[in-house]
MARPA-215762 format. One record per residue (C-alpha): residue number from 1; residue in one letter; x, y, z. Coordinates in Angstrom, 3 decimals. Layout:
<recs>
<rec seq="NUM" type="a" X="X" Y="Y" Z="Z"/>
...
</recs>
This chain:
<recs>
<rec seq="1" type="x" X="67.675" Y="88.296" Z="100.802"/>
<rec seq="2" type="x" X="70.913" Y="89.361" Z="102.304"/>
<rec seq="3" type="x" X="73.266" Y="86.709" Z="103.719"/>
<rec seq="4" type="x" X="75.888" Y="87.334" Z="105.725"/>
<rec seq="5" type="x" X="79.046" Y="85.005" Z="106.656"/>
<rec seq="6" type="x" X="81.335" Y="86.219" Z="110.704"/>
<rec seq="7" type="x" X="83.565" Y="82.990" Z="111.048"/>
<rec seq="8" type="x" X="84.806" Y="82.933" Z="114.464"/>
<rec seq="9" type="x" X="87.520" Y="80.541" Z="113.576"/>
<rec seq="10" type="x" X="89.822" Y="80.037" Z="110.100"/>
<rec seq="11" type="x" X="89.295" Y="77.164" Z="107.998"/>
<rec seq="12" type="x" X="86.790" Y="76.007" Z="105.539"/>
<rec seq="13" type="x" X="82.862" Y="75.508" Z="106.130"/>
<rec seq="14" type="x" X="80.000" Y="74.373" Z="105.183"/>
<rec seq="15" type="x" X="76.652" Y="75.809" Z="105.919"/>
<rec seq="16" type="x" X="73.066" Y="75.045" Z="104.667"/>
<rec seq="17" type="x" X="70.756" Y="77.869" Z="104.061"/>
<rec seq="18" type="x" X="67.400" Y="77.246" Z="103.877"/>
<rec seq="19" type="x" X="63.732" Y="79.187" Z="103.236"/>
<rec seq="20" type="x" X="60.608" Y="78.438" Z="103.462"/>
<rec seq="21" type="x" X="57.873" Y="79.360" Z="102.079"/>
<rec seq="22" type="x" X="54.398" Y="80.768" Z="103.672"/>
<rec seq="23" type="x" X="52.066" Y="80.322" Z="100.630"/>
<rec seq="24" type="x" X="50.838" Y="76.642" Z="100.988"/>
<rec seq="25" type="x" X="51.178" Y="76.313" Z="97.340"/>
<rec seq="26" type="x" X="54.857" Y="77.229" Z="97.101"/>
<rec seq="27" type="x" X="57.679" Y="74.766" Z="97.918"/>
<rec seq="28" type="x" X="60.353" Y="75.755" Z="100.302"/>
<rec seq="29" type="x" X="63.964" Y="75.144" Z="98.953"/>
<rec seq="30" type="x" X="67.590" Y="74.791" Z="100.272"/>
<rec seq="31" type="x" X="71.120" Y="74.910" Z="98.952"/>
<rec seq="32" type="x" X="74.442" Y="74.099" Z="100.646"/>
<rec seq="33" type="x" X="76.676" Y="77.096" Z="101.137"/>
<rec seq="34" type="x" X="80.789" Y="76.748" Z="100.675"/>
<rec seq="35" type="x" X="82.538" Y="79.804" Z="102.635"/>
<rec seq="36" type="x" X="86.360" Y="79.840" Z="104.641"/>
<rec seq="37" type="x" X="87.208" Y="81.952" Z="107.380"/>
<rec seq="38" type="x" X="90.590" Y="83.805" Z="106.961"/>
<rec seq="39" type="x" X="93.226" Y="85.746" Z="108.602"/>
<rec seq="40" type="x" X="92.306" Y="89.296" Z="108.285"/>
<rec seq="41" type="x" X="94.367" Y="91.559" Z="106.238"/>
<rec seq="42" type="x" X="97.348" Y="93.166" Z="108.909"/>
<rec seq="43" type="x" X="98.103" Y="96.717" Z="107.377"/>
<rec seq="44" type="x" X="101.427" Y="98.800" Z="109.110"/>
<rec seq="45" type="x" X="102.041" Y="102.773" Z="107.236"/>
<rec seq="46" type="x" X="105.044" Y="104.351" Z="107.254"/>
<rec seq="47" type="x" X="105.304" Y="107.823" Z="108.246"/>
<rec seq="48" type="x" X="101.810" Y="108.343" Z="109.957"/>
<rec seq="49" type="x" X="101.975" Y="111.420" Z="107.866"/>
<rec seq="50" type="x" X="103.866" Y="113.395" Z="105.385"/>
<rec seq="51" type="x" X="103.934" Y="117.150" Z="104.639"/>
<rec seq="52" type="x" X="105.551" Y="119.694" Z="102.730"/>
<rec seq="53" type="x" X="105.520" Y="123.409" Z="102.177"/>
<rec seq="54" type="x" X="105.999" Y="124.815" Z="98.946"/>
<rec seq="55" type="x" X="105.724" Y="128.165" Z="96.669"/>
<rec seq="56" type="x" X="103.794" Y="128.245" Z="93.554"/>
<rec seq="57" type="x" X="105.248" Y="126.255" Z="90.709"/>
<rec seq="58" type="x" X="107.384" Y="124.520" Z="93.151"/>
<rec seq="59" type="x" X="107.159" Y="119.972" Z="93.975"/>
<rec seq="60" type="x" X="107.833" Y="117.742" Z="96.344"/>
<rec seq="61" type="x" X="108.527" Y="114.146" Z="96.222"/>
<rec seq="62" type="x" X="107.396" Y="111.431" Z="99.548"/>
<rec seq="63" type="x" X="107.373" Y="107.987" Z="100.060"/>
<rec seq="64" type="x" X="104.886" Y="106.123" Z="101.948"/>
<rec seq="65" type="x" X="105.260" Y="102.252" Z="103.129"/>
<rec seq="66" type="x" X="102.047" Y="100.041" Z="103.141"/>
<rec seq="67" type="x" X="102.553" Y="96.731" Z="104.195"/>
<rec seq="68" type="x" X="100.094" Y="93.767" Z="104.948"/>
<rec seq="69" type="x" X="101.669" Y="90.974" Z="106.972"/>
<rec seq="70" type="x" X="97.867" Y="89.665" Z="107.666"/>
<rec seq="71" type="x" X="96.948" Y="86.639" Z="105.559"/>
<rec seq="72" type="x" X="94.444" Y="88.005" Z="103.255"/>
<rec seq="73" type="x" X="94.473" Y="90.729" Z="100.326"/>
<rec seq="74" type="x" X="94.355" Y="94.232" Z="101.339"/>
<rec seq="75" type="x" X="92.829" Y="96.797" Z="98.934"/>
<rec seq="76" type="x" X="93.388" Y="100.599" Z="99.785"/>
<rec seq="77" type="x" X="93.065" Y="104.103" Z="97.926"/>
<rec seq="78" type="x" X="94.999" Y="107.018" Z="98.703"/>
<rec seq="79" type="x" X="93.815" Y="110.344" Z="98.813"/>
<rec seq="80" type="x" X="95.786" Y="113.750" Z="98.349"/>
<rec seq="81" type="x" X="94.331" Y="116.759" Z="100.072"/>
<rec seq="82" type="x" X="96.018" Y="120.003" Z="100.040"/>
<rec seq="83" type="x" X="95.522" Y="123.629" Z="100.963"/>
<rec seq="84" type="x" X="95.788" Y="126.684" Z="99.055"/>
<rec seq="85" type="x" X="96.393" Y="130.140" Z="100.660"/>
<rec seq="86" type="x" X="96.144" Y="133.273" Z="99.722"/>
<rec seq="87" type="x" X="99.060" Y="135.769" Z="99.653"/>
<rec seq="88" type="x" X="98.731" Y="139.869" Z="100.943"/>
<rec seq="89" type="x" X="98.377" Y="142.452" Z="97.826"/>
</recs>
């Protein structure tokens, strides 16, 4: 059974949840349910983008700003693609 929680408002709440079952010889059950809506993480990035073109052998060094002025946790990842070419014999 999946169960799943969209508060339209912040704050705490209470909700019952409750099955039943359709075997006559089984007993339905219920169980109260504690949950709280909250502000959303707010994440701003700084630069939209960073680049850098370099020879073999050679590094570069950027800095990227995350920031979360929401009023909940923010996880994130970061993920480093680059490209190689391929130089004329």
């Amino acid at each position: 059974m999946v169960v799943s929680y969209h508060p339209n408002s912040l704050g705490p709440r209470t909700a019952s949840l409750r099955s039943r079952a359709t075997i006559p010889t089984r007993r339905s059950s219920s169980s109260r349910s504690p949950a709280a809506g909250v502000p959303a993480p707010d994440v701003h990035v700084a630069p939209d983008s960073v680049g850098a073109n370099l020879l073999s052998g050679q590094s570069a060094h950027r800095t990227v700003t995350i920031q979360n002025s929401g009023g909940s946790s923010l996880a994130f990842a970061v993920d480093v693609h680059g490209s190689t070419r391929r130089g004329r014999p």
